[in-house]
C-alpha positions as CSV (number, residue, x, y, z in Angstrom):
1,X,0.0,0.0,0.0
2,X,1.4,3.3,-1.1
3,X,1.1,6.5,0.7
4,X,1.7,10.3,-0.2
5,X,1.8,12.9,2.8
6,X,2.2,16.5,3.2
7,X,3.1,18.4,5.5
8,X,3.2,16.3,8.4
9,X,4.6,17.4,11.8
10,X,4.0,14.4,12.8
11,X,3.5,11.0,11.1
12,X,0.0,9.5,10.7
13,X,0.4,5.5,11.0
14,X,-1.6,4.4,8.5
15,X,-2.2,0.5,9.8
16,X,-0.5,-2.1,7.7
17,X,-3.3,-4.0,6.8
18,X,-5.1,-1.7,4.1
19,X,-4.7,-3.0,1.1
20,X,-8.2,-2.2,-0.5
21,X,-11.0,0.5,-0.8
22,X,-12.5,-2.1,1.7
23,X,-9.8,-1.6,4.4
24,X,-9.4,2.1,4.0
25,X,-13.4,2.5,4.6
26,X,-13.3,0.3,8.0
27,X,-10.4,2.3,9.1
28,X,-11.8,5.8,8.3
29,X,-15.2,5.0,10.0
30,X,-13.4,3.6,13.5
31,X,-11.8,5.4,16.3
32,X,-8.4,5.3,15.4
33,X,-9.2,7.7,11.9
34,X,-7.6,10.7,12.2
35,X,-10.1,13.5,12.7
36,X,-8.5,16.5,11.1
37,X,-6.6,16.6,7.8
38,X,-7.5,15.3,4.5
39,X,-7.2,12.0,4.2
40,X,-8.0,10.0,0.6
41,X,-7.6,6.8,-0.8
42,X,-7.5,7.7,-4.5
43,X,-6.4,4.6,-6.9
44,X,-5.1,2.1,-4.2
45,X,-2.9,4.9,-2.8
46,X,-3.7,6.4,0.8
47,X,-2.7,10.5,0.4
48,X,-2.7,12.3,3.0
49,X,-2.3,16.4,3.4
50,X,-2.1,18.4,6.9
51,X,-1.1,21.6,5.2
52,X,-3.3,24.4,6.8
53,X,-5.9,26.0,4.6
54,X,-5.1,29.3,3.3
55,X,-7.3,32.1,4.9
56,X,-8.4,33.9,1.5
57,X,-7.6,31.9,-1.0
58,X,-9.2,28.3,-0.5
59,X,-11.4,29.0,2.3
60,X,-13.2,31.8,1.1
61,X,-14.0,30.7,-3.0
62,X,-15.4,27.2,-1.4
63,X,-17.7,29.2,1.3
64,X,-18.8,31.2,-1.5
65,X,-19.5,28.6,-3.6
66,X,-21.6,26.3,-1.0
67,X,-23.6,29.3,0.1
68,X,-24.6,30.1,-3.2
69,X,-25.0,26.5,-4.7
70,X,-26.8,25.8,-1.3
71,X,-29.3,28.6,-1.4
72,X,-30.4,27.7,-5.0
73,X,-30.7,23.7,-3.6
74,X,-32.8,25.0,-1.0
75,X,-35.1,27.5,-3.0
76,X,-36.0,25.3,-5.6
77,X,-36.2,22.3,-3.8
78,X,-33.0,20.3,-5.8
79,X,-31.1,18.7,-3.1
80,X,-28.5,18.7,-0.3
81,X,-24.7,20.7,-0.9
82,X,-22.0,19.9,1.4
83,X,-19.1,21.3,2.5
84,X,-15.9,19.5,3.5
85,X,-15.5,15.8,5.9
86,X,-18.1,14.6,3.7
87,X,-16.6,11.8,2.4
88,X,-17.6,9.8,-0.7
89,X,-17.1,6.2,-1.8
90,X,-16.9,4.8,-5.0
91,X,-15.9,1.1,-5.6
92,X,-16.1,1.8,-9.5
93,X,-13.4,4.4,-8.9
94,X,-11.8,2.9,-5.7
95,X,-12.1,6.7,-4.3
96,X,-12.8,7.6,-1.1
97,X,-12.5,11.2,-0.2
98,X,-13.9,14.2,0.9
99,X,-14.4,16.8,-1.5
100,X,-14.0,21.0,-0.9
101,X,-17.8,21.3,-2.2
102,X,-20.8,18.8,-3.2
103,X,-23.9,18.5,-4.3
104,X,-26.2,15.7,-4.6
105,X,-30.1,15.7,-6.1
106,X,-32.6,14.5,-4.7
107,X,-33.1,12.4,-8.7
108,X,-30.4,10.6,-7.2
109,X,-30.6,9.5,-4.5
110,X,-34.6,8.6,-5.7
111,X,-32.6,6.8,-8.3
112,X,-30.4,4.9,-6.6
113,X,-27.6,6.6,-7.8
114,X,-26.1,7.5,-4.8
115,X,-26.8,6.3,-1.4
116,X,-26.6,7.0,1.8
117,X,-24.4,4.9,3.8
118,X,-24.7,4.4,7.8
119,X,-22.0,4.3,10.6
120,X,-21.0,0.7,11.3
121,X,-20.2,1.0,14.9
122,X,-23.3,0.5,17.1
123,X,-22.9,4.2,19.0
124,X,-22.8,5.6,15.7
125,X,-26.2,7.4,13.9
126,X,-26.8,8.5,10.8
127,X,-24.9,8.3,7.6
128,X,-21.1,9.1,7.2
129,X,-21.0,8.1,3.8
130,X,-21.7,8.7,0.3
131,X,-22.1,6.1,-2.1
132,X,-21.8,6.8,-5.8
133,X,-21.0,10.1,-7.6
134,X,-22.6,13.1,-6.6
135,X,-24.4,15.3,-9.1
136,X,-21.7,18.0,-8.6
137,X,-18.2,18.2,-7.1
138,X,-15.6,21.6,-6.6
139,X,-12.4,21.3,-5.7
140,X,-10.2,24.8,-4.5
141,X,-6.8,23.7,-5.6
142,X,-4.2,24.3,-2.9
143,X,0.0,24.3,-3.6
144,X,-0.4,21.0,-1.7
145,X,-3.1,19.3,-3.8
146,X,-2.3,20.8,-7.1
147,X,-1.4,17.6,-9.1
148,X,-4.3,15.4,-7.5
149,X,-6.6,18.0,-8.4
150,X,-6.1,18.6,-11.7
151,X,-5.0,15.4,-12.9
152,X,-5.9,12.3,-10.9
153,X,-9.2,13.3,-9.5
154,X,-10.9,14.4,-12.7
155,X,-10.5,10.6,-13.8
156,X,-11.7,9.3,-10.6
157,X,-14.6,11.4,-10.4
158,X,-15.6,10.6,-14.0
159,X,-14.8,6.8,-13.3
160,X,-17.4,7.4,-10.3
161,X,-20.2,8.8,-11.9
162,X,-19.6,12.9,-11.2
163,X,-22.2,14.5,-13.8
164,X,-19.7,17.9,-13.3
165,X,-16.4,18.9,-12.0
166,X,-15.2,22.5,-11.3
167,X,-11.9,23.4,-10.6
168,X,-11.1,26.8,-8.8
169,X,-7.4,28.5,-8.2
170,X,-7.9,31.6,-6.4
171,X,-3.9,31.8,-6.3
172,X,-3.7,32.6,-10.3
173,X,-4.1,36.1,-11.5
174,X,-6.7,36.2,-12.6
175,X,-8.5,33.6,-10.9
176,X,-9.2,30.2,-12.7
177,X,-12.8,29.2,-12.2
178,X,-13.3,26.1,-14.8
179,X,-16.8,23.9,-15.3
180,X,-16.1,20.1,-17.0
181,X,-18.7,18.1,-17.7
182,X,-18.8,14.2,-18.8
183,X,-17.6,13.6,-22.3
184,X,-18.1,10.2,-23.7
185,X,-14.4,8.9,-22.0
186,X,-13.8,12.1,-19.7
187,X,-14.6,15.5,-18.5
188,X,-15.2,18.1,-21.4
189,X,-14.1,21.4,-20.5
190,X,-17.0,24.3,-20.5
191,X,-16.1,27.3,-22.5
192,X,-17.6,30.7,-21.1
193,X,-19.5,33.1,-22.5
194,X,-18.5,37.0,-23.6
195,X,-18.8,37.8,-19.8
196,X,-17.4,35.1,-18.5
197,X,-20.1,32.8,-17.8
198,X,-19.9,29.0,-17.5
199,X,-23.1,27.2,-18.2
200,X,-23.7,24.6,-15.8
201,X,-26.0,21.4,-16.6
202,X,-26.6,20.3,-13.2
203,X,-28.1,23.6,-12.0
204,X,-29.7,24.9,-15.1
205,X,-27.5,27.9,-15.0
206,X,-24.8,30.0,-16.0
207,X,-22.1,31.0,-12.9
208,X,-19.4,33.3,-12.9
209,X,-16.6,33.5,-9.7
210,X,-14.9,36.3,-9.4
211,X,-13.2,38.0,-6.7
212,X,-12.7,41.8,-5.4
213,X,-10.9,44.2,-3.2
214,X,-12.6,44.2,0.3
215,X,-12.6,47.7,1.9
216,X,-10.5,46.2,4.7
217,X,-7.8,45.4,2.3
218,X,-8.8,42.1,2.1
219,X,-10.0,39.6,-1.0
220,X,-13.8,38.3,-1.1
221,X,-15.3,36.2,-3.6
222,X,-19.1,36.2,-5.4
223,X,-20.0,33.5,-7.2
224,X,-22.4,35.4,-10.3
225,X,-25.5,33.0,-11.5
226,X,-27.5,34.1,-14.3
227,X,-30.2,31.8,-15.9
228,X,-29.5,30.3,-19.3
């Protein structure tokens, strides 16, 4: 079993016996899981990062991106949206992780498509996992989780049944705000209108991130929707 880390202080022991999507799920839903960090098994590998999250530039696109997503879930009734230590599971993709942003419809989970999967220890209640691919997933890419993010979690995602994928860098000027949607092998990337605007196929919309100058001195984010 291979592992990837950053930034540890201090080594997580990741116990010997993990070998399979099977192993890594029993140990992430007992005691002994670490409880902060990200912590994924991605294409047999357990990766592991502990570097802390950057004020401005990760934190505040992914708040601004849940509140918005969740506010239109809510007001038309679509479905739940998530952020972070919500993992998902996927034995098509043998993924387990726990994506910056989700969103999943209530279609699916009617469906069958995804499901919601309950705590196996008896103290535990309600569900601590996702099974499938959610509607939607965002990932804030991070100096840390750069490469995962933009190259090996598009084709898990896609192996795992992810209708979109968008990818944000708030560190690039200007910022990178990117929509891919399934293709017949992979994501297809979405091009943007005049203004800027990504059409979105899961929401029925057209969004547009883009961040300002706060009058403290500080950078903020609004995530721009505008129907098709």
């Amino acid at each position: 079993m291979a592992a990837c880390a950053n930034d540890l202080d201090e080594p997580i022991a990741i116990p010997a016996g993990i070998r399979s999507l099977d192993d890594f799920r029993k140990w992430s839903t007992s005691a002994t899981f670490p409880q902060s960090g990200r912590i994924d098994f991605l294409d047999r590998e357990v990766m592991i990062d502990m570097s802390p999250e950057q004020y401005y530039e990760h934190s505040g696109p992914k708040v601004e991106i849940g509140r918005v997503l969740a506010n239109l879930a809510r007001a038309e009734d679509l479905g739940d949206v998530h952020l972070d230590s919500t993992r998902i599971v996927s034995p098509e993709a043998q993924l387990s992780c726990e994506p910056d942003v989700l969103f999943i419809s209530y279609d699916s989970l009617d469906a069958g498509r995804v499901r919601l999967v309950p705590g196996r220890r008896r103290q535990a209640t309600g569900a601590i996992e996702i099974e499938g691919g959610p509607d939607l997933v965002v990932e804030v890419v991070s100096p840390s989780s750069m490469s995962k993010d933009l190259e090996r979690l598009p084709t898990a995602y896609y192996a795992a049944g992810v209708r979109e994928y968008w990818i944000v860098d708030a560190r690039s000027k200007p910022l990178v705000f990117e929509i891919l949607t399934r293709g017949t092998s992979a994501f297809e990337h979405v091009p943007a209108d005049e203004a800027g605007f990504c059409p979105s196929t899961v929401f029925g919309r057209k969004f547009h991130l883009i961040e300002r100058q706060h009058t403290r001195g500080h950078v903020v984010f609004d995530l721009l929707t505008r129907g098709e």
